[in-house]
C-alpha positions, 0 to 999 in steps of 0.5 A, a space after each residue: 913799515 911800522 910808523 907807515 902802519 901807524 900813520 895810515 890808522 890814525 888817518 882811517 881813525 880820524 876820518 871816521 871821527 869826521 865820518 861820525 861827526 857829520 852824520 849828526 850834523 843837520 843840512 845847514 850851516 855851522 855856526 860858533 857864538 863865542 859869547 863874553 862872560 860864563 853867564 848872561 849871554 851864553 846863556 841867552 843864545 844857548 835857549 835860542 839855539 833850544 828855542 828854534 831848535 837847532 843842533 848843538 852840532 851845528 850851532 855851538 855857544 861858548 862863554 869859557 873864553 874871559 869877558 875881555 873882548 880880544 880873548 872872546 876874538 883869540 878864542 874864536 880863531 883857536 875855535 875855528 883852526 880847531 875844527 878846520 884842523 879836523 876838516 870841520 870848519 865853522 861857516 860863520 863866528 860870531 863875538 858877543 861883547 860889549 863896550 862897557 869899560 873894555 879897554 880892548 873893544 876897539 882893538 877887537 872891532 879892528 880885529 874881527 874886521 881884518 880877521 880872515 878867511 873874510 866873511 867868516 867872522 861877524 861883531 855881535 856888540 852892544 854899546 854900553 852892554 847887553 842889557 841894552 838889547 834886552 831894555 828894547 824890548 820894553 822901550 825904544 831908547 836912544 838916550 847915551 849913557 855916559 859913565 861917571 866915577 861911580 856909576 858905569 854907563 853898564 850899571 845905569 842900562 841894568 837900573 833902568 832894565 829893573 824898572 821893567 824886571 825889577 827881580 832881573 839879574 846877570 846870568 838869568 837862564 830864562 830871560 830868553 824864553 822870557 822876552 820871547 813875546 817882545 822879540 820882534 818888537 826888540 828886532 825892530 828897536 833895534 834896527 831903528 836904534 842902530 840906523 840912528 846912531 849911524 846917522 849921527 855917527 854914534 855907537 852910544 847906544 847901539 847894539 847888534 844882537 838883533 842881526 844874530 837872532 835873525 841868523 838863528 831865525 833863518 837858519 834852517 831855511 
């Protein structure tokens, strides 16, 4: 009798959690941005979800994951069973990461490909690196970066990007907010860049991050 007692408050107590936790939530989709690194884009899309206004309920950015790519993929499947588990579940995931010396980039691609529930989980990757995305903002480039020993393909994207900003650093709050006058520009950069390295059947450069601002633009409508 005790341990039926027990069961059935601990089930009350935890749809009343859920009770409370979909009150906040807004009337739109659920979304985890599980970012690579503590800095440059947890917190580039945590000023756009403040940007376009959009509860932290409904939208949650996380960058305490590493920088390595398949832990930014373990981290959002731990995530998404997570809140499943609590009846909650994320309508869509989405993995920021770039290329730039990750030996398991690849094996992340794959991964979030095959991922499943299907149609859950989105790549959001930049080749060599974020500060791609952020360089066409300025510029429409779609010059590879090519490593050499001591200079990574990564490092040559941030030199030309401080052609531009020349104070820029990694991990910059502001940069979102920014840019914001480029934005569409870098949309269609973007795109451009992407459709064109799929032409030449190339990633380098390419970057998708375009594809998530558009999710956040659109996502109370």
């Amino acid at each position: 009798m005790g341990s039926d007692n027990l069961f059935h408050k601990r089930k009350a107590k935890n749809a009343k959690t859920l009770q409370r936790r979909a009150a906040r939530r807004a009337a739109y989709k659920k979304l985890l941005i599980v970012c690579e690194g503590e800095k440059t884009e947890p917190n580039y899309f945590e000023a756009a979800r403040e940007h376009y206004s959009l509860n932290t309920v409904n939208v949650e950015v996380r960058g305490d994951c590493g920088s390595d790519p398949m832990s930014i993929v373990n981290f959002a499947k731990q995530r998404y069973r997570e809140e499943k588990d609590a009846g909650d579940p994320f309508d869509e995931v989405y993995c920021v990461f770039d290329k730039d010396g990750h030996a398991t980039y690849a094996r992340a691609i794959d991964a979030l490909a095959s991922a499943t529930p299907k149609d859950k989980y989105f790549t959001i990757n930049s080749v060599p690196s974020f500060e791609y995305w952020l360089l066409l903002h300025f510029i429409y480039t779609t010059r590879p970066y090519m490593a050499l020993p001591d200079n990574s393909s990564g490092n040559q994207v941030l030199a030309e990007l401080k052609h531009y900003i020349p104070d820029y650093e990694k991990g910059r709050r502001t940069i979102f907010t920014e840019l914001l006058d480029q934005l569409d520009q870098a949309k269609n950069f973007s795109k451009r860049a992407l459709q064109e390295s799929q032409r030449n059947q190339t990633d380098n450069p390419s970057t998708r991050v375009h594809e998530l601002i558009e999710v956040l633009q659109k996502l109370k409508d």
